[in-house]
BAFI-3210 file (N, C-alpha, C; in Angstrom, 3 decimals, decimal comma, padded with zeros to 6 digits):
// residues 242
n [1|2|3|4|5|6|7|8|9|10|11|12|13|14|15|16|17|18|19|20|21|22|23|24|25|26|27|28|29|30|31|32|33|34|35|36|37|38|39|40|41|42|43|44|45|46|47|48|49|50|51|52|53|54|55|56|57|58|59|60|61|62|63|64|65|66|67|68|69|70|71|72|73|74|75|76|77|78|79|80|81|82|83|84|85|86|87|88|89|90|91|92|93|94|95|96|97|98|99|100|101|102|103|104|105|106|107|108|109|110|111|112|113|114|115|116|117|118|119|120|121|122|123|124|125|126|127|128|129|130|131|132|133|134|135|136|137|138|139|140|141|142|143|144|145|146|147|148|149|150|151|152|153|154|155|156|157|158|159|160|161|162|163|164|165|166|167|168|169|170|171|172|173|174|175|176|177|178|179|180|181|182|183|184|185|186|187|188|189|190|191|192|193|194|195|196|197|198|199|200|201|202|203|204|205|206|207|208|209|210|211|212|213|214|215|216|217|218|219|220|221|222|223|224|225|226|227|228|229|230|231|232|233|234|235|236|237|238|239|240|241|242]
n.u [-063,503|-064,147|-065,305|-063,912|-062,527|-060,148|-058,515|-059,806|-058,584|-058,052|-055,967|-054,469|-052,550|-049,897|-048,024|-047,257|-044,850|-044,514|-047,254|-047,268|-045,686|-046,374|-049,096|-048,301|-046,832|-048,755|-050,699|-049,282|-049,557|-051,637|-053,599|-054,757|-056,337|-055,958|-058,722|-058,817|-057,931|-056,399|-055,114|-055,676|-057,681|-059,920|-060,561|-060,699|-062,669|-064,341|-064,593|-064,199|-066,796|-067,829|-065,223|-065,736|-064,314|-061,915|-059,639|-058,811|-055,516|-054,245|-052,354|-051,231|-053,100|-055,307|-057,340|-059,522|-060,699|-060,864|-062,373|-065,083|-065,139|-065,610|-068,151|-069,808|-069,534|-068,792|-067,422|-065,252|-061,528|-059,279|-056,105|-053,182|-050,745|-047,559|-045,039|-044,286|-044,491|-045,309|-046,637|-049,738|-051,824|-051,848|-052,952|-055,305|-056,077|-056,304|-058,475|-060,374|-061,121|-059,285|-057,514|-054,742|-051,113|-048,592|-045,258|-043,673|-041,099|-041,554|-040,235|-041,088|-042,800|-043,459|-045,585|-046,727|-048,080|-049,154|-051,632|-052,670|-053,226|-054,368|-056,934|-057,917|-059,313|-057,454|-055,972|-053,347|-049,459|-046,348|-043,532|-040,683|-038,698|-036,917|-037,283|-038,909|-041,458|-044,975|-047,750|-046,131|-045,940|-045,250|-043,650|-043,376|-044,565|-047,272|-048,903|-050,601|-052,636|-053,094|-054,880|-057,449|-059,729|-062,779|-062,604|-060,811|-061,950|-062,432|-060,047|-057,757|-055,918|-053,682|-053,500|-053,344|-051,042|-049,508|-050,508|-049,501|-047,150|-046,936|-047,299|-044,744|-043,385|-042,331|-042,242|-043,736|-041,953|-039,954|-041,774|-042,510|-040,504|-039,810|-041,665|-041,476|-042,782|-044,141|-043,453|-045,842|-047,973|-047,926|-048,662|-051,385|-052,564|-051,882|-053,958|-056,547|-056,773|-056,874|-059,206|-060,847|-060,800|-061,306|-059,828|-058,228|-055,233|-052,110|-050,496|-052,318|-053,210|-050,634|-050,976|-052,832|-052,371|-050,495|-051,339|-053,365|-051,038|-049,877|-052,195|-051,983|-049,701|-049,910|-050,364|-053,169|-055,560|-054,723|-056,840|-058,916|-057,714|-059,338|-060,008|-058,616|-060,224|-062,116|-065,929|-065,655|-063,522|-063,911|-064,361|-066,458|-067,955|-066,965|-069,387|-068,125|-067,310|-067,926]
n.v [-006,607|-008,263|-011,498|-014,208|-013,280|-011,824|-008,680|-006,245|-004,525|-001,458|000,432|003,051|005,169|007,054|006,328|003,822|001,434|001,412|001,010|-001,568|-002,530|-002,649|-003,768|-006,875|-006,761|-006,848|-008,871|-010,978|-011,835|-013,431|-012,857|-010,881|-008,782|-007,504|-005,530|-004,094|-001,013|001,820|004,767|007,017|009,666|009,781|007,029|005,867|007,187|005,796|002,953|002,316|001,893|-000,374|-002,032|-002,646|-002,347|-002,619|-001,192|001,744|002,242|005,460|007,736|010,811|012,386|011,789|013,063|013,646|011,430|010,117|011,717|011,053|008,349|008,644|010,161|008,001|005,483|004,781|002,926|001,745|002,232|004,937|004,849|006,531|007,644|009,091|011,088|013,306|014,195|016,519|017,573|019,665|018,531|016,266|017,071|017,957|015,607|014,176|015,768|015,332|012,833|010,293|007,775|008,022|007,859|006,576|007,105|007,027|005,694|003,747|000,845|-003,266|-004,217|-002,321|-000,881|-003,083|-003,582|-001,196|-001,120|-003,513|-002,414|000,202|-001,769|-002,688|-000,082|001,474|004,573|005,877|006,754|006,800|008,048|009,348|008,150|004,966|001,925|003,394|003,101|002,953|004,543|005,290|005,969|008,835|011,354|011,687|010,576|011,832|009,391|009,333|007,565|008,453|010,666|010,936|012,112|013,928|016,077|015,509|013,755|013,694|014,321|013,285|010,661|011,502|014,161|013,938|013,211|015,153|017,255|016,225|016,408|019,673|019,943|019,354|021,434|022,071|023,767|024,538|023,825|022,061|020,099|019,472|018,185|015,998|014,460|014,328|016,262|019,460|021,784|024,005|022,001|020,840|023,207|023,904|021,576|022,083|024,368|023,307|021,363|022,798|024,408|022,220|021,578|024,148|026,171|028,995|029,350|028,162|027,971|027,068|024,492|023,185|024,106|022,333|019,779|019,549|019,521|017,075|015,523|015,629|014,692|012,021|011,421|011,643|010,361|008,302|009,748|009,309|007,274|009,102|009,723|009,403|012,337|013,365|015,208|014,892|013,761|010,890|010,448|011,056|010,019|007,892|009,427|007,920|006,557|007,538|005,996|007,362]
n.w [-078,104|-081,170|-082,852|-082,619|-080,716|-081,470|-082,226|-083,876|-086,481|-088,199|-091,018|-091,618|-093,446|-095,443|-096,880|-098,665|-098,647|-095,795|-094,403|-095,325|-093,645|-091,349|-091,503|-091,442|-089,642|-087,576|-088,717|-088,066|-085,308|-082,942|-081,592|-083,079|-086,429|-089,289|-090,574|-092,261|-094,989|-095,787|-097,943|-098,317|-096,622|-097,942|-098,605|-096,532|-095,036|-096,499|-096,375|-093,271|-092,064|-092,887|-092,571|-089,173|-087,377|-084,471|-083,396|-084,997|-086,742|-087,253|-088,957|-088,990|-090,797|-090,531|-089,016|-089,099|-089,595|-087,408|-085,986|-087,272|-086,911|-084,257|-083,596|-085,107|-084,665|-081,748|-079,836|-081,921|-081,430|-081,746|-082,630|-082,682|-085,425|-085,527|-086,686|-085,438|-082,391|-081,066|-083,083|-084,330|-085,422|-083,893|-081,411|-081,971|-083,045|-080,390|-078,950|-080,595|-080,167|-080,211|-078,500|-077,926|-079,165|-080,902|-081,766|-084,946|-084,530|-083,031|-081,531|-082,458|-080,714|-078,645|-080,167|-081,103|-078,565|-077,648|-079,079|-077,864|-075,609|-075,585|-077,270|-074,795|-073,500|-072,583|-072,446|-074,393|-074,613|-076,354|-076,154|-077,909|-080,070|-080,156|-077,587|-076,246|-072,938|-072,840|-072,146|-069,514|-066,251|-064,741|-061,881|-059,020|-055,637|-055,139|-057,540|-060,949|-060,682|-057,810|-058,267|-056,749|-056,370|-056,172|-057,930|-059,810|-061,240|-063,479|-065,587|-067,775|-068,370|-069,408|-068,814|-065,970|-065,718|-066,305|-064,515|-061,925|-062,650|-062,722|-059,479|-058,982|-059,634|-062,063|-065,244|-068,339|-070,792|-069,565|-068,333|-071,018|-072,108|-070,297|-071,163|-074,111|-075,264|-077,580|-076,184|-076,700|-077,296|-074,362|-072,883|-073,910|-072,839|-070,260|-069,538|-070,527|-068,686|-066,191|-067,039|-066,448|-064,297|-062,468|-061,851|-062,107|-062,132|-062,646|-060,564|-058,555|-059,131|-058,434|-055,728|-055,086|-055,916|-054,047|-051,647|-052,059|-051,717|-049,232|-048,069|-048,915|-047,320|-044,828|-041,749|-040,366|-037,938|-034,610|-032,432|-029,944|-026,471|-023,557|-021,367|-017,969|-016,866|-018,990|-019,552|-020,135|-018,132|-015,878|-012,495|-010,647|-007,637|-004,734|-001,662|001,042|004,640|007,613]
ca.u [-062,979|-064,588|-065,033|-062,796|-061,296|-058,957|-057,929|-059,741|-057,614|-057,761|-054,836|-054,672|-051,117|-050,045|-046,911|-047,581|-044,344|-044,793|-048,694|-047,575|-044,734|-047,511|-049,889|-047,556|-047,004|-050,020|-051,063|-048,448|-050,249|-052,281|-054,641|-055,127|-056,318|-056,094|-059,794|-059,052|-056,589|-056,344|-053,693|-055,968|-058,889|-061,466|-060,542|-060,624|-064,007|-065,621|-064,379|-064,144|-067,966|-067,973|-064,657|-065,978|-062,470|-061,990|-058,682|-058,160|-054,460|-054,146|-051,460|-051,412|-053,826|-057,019|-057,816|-061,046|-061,353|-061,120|-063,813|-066,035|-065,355|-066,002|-069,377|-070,666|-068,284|-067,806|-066,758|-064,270|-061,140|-058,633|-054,500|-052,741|-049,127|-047,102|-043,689|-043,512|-045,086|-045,543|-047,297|-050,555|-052,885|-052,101|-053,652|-056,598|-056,602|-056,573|-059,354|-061,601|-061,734|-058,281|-057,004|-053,669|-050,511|-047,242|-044,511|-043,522|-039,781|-040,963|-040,254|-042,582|-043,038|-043,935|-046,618|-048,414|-048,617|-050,255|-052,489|-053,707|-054,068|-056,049|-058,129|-058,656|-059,650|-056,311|-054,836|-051,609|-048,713|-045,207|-042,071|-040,107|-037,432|-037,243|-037,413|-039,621|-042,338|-046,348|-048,073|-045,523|-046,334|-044,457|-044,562|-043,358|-045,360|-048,998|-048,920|-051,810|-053,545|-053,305|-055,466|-058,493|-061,099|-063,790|-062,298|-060,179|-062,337|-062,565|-059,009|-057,402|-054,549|-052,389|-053,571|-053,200|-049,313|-048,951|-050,723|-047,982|-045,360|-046,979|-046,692|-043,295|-043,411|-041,980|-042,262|-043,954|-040,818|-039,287|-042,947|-042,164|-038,776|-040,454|-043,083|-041,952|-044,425|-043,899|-043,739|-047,142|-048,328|-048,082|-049,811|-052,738|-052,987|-052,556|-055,358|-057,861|-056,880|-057,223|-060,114|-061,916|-060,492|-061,964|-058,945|-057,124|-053,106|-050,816|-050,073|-053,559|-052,942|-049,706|-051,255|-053,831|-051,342|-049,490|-052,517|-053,492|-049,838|-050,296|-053,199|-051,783|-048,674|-050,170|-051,160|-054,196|-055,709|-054,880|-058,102|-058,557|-058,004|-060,445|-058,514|-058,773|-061,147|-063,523|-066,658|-065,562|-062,640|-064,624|-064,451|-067,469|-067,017|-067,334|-068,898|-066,926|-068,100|-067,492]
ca.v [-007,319|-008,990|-012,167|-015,553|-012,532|-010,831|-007,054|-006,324|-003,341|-001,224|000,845|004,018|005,595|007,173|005,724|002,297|000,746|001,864|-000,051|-002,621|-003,288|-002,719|-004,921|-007,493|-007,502|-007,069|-010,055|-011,853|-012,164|-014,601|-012,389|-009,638|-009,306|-006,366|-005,834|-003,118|-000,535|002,894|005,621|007,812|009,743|009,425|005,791|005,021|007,176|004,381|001,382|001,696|001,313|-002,145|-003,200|-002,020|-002,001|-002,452|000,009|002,034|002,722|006,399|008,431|012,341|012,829|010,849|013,513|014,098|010,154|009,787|012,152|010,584|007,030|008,667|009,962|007,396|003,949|005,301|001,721|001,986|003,423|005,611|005,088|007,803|006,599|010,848|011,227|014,077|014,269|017,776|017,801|020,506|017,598|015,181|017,755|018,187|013,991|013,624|016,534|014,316|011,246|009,588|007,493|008,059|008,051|005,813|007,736|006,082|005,438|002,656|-000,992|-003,437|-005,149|-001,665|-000,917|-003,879|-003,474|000,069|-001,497|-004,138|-001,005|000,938|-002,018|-002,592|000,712|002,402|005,767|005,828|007,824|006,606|008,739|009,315|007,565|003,751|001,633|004,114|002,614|003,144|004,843|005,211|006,675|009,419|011,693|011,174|011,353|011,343|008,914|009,490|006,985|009,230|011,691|010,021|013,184|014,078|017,426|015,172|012,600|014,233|014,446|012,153|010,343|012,631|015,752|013,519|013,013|017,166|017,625|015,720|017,610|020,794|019,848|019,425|023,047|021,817|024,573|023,580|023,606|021,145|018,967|018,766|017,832|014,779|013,902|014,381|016,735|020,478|022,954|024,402|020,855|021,055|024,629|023,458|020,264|023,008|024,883|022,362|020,905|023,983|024,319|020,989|021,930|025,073|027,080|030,044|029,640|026,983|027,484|026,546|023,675|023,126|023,735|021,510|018,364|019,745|019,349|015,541|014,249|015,460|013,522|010,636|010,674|011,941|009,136|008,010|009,860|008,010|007,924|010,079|009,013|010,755|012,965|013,462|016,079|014,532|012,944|009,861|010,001|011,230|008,976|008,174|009,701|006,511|007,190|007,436|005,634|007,695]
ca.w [-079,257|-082,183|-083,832|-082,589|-079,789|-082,052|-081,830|-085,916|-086,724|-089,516|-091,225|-092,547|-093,781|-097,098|-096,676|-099,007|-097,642|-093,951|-093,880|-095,866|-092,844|-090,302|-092,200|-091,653|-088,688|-086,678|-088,692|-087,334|-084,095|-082,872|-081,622|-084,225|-087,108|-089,936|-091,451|-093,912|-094,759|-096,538|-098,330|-098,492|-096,363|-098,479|-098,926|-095,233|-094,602|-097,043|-095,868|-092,433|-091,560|-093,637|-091,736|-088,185|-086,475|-082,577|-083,270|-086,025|-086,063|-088,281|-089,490|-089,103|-092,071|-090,010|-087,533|-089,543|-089,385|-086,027|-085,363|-087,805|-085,987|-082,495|-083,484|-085,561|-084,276|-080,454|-079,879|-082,484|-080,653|-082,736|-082,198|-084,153|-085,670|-085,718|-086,546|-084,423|-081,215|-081,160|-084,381|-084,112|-086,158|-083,152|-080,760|-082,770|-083,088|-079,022|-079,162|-081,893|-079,715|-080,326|-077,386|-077,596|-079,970|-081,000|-082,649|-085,986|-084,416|-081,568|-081,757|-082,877|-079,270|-078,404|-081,106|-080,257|-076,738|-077,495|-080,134|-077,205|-073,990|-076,764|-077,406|-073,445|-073,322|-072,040|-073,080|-074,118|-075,249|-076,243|-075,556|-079,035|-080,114|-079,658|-076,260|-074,702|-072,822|-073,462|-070,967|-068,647|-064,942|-063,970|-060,851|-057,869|-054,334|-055,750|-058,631|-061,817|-059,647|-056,541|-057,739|-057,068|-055,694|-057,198|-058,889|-060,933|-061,954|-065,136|-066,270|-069,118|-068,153|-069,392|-068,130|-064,374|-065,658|-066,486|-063,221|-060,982|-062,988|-062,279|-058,604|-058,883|-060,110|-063,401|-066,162|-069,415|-071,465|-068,540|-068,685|-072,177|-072,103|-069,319|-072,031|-074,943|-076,578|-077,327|-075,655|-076,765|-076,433|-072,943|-072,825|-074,343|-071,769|-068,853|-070,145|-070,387|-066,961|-065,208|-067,201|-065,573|-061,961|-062,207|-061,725|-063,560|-062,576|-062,326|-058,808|-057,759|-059,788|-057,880|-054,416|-054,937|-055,916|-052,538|-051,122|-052,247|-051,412|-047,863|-047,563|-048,675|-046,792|-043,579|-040,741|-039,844|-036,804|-033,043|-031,276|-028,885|-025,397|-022,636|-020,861|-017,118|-016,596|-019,946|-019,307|-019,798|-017,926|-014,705|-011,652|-010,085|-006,299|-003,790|-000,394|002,436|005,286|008,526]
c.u [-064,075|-064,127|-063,587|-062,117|-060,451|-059,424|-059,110|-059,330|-057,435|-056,553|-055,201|-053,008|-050,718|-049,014|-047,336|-046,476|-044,519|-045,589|-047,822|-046,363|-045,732|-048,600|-049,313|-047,247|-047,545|-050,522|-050,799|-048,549|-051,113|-053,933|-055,259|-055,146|-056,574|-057,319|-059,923|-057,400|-057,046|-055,011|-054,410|-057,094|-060,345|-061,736|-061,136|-061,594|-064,868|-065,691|-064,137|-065,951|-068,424|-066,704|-064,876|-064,813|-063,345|-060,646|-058,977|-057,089|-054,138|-053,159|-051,547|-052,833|-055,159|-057,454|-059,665|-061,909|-061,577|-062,461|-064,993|-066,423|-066,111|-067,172|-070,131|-070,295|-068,086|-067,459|-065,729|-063,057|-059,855|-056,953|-053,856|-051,010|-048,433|-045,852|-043,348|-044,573|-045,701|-046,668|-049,185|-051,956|-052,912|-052,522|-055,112|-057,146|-057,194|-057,844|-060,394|-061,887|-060,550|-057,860|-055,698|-052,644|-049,439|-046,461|-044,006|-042,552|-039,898|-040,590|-041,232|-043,126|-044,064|-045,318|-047,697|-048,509|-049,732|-051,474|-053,474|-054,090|-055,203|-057,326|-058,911|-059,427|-058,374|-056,392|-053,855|-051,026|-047,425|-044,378|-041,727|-039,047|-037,569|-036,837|-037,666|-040,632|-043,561|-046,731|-047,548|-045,629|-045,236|-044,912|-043,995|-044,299|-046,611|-048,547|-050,325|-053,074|-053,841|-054,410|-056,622|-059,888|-061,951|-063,647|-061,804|-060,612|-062,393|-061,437|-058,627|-055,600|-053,212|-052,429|-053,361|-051,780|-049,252|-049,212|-049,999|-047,052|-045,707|-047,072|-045,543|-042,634|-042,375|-042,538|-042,869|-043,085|-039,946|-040,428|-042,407|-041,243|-039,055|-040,892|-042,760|-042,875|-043,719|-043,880|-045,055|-048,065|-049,260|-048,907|-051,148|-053,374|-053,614|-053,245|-056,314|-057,838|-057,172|-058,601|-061,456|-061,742|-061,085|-061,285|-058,423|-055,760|-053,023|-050,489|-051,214|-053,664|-051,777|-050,044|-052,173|-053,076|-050,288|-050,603|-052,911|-052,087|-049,485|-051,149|-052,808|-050,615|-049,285|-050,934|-052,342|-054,499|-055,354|-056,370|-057,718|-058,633|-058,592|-059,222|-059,139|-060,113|-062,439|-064,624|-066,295|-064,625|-062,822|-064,392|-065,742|-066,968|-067,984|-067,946|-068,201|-067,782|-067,198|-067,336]
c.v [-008,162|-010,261|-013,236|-014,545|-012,139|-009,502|-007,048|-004,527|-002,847|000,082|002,349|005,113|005,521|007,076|003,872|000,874|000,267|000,548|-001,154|-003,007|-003,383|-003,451|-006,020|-008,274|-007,545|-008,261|-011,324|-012,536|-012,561|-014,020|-010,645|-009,960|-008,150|-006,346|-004,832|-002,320|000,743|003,798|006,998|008,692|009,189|008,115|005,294|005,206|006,231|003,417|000,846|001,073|-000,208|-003,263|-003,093|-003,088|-001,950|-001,228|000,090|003,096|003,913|007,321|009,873|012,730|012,008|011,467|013,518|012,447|009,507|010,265|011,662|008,745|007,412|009,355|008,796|005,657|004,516|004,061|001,364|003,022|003,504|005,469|005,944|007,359|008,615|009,882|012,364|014,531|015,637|018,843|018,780|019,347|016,156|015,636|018,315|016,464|013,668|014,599|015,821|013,412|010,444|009,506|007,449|007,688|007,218|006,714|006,641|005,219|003,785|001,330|-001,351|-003,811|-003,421|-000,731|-002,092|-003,802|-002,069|-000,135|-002,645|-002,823|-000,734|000,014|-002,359|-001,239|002,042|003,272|005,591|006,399|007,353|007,421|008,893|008,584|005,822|003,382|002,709|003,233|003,043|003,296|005,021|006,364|007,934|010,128|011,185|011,344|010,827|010,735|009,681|008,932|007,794|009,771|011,180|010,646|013,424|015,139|016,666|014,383|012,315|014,642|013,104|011,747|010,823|013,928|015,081|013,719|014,493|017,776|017,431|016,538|018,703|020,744|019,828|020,403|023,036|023,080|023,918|022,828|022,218|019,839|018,456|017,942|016,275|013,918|013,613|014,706|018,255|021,116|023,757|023,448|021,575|022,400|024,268|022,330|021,125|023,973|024,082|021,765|021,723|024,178|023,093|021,026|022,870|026,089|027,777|030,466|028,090|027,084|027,083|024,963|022,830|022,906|022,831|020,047|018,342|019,086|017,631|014,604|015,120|014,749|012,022|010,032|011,130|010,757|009,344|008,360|008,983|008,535|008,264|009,584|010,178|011,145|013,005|014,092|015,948|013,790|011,580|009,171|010,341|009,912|009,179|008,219|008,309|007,687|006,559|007,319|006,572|007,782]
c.w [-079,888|-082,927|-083,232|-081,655|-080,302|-082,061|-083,726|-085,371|-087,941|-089,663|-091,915|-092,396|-095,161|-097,366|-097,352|-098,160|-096,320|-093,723|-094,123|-094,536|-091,132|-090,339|-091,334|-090,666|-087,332|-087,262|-088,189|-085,491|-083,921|-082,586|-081,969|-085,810|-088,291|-091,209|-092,596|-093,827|-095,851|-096,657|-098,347|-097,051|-096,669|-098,052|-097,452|-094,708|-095,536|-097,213|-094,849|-091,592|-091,971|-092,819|-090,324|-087,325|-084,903|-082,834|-085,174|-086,052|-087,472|-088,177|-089,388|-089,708|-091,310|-088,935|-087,898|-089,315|-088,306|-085,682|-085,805|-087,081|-084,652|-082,395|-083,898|-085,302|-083,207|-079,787|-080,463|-081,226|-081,867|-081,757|-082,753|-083,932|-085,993|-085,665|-085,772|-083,232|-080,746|-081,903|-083,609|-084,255|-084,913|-081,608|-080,869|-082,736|-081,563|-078,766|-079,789|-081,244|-079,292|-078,917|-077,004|-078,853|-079,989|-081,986|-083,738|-085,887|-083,360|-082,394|-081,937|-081,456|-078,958|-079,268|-080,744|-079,260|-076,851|-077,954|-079,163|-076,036|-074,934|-076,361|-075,900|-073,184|-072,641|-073,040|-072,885|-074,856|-074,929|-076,624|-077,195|-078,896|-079,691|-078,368|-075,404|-074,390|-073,047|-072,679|-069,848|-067,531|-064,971|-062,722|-059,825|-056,236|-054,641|-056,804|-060,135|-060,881|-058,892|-056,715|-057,867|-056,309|-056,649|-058,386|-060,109|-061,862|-063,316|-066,099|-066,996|-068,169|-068,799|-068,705|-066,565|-064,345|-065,462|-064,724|-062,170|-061,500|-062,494|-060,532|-058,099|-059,386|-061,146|-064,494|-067,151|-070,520|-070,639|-068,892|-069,839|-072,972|-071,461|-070,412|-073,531|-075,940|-076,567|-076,347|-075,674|-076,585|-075,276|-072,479|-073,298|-073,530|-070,666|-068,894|-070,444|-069,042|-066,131|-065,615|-066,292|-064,406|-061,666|-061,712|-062,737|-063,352|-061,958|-061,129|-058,095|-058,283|-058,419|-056,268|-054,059|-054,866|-054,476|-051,500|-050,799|-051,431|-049,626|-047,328|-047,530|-048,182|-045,240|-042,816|-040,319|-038,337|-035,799|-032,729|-030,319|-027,687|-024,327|-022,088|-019,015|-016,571|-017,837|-019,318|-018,756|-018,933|-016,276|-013,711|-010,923|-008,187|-005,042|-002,720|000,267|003,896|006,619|010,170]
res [x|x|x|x|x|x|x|x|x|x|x|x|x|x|x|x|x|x|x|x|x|x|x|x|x|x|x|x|x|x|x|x|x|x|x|x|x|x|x|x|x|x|x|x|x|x|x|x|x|x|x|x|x|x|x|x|x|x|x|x|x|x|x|x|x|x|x|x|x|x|x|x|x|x|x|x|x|x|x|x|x|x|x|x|x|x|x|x|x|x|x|x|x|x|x|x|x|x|x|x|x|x|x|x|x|x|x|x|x|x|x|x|x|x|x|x|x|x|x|x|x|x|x|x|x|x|x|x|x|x|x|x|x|x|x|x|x|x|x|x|x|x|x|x|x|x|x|x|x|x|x|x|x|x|x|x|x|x|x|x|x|x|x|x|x|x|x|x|x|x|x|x|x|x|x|x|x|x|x|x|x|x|x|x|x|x|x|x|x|x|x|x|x|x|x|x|x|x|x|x|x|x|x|x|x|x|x|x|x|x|x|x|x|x|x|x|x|x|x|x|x|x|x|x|x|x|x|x|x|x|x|x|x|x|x|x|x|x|x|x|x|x]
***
């Protein structure tokens, strides 16, 4: 964060109402502070390098602006505002750089909370429909956390969530149903995850998360106690006085 510790946040939505209710009330917080704003593309590739944003929170239509932040601003981080979760342009946005998405429907409580993770550096992804939560764990057994080997190190906190579901030999249509995202969505996640694991099916996927949540429910070796006939468990032979 920048400047007196506020969030600076710039806008971009071709929706004049919409911003102007998002304007409004991100200003309304103590610690944020909205340094620009656009309706357009163009508009927003030539005024965000002058307002250099800690988030810039963009609308469908800013996938091209994301990517232009996340080469040339990779400090800048990109929120993307979709009305439909599914949308093709907000698969192409998380592809460009973008850290994650709020559907247009949440609450405001829940908008700014995404708008501070973002600026910590979280990914996040809220549910559709209002009072979902932002980033929310799922998964039972291994958590996202869990998977914490070296294969995975390289997955996005979402592809860790898809990965627990596909342990739970969840279908993609079912994932998606979990998540909230398409159906093709979700095909495109488990294709890049398999991709960074280095696998080519879903059940290797699957046996591998079988795999992890054995480890981490299985007990900690007993040491071994000598046994009779071990070394150490040898008696040394006394003599025998006769």
């Amino acid at each position: 964060m920048r400047g007196e510790g506020k969030i600076r946040i710039f806008l971009l939505d071709d929706h004049e109402i919409l911003r102007r209710g998002i304007h409004e009330l991100l200003s309304g917080e103590p610690d944020m502070a909205v340094v620009g704003e656009a309706g357009t593309v163009a508009e927003a590739l030539a005024r965000l390098p002058g307002a250099r944003p800690d988030v810039a929170l963009l609308d469908g239509s800013g996938v091209e602006v994301c990517r232009e932040l996340h080469v040339h601003h990779p400090d800048a981080r990109c929120l993307m505002l979709t009305s439909f979760a599914g949308d093709a342009a907000l698969v192409d946005a998380i592809a460009a750089g973008a850290s994650g998405y709020v559907h247009k429907d949440v609450g405001s409580g829940e908008l700014l909370a995404a708008v501070r993770e973002v600026a910590a550096g979280a990914e996040v992804g809220a549910a559709v429909g209002a009072g979902a939560g932002v980033g929310t764990e799922v998964g039972a057994g291994v958590g996202t956390g869990g998977l914490g080997d070296d294969r995975s190190a390289g997955l996005t906190e979402q592809e860790r969530r898809i990965l627990v579901l596909i342990g739970e030999g969840l279908t993609n249509r079912a994932i998606g149903q979990r998540l909230h995202l398409a159906e093709k969505t979700i095909k495109n996640y488990v294709s890049g995850l398999l991709a960074k694991l280095g696998m080519e099916r879903r059940s290797q996927a699957a046996a591998y998360v079988a795999r992890l949540q054995a480890q981490a429910h299985s007990p900690a070796p007993s040491p071994a106690r000598p046994s009779a006939d071990s070394p150490a468990g040898d008696r040394k032979t006394q003599p025998q006085n006769h």
